[in-house]
C-alpha positions, 0 to 999 in steps of 0.5 A: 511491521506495521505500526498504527500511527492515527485512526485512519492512517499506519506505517508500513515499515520493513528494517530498511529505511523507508516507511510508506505511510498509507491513510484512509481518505474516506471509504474508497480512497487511501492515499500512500506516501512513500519516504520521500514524500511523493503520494498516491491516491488508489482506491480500496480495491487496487490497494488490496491488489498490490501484493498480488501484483508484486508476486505477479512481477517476480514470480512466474504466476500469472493472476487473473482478475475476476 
């Protein structure tokens, strides 16, 4: 589920505990922040990639880029 929190910022959460909370910083940068605190800058473009990276891993598709 994925709850708005402010204009620019939501709460990505799954049932379980811990919610990352991801915040637009400006057009091409969003910081994460996991439950624990601990924060991450990525840009759009590699933040829109993530899910693609976690079928990566666990599946045995392999994504190309491009």
């Amino acid at each position: 589920m994925i709850t708005k929190l402010t204009e620019n910022s939501v709460k990505i959460c799954c049932g379980k505990a811990g919610c990352p909370v991801v915040e637009k910083i400006d057009e091409d940068h969003y910081k994460v922040t996991d439950d624990d605190g601990n924060t991450i800058v990525v840009k759009k473009e590699e933040l829109k990639l993530m899910g693609d990276a976690v079928t990566t891993i666990d599946g045995d598709e392999k994504l190309l880029c491009g």
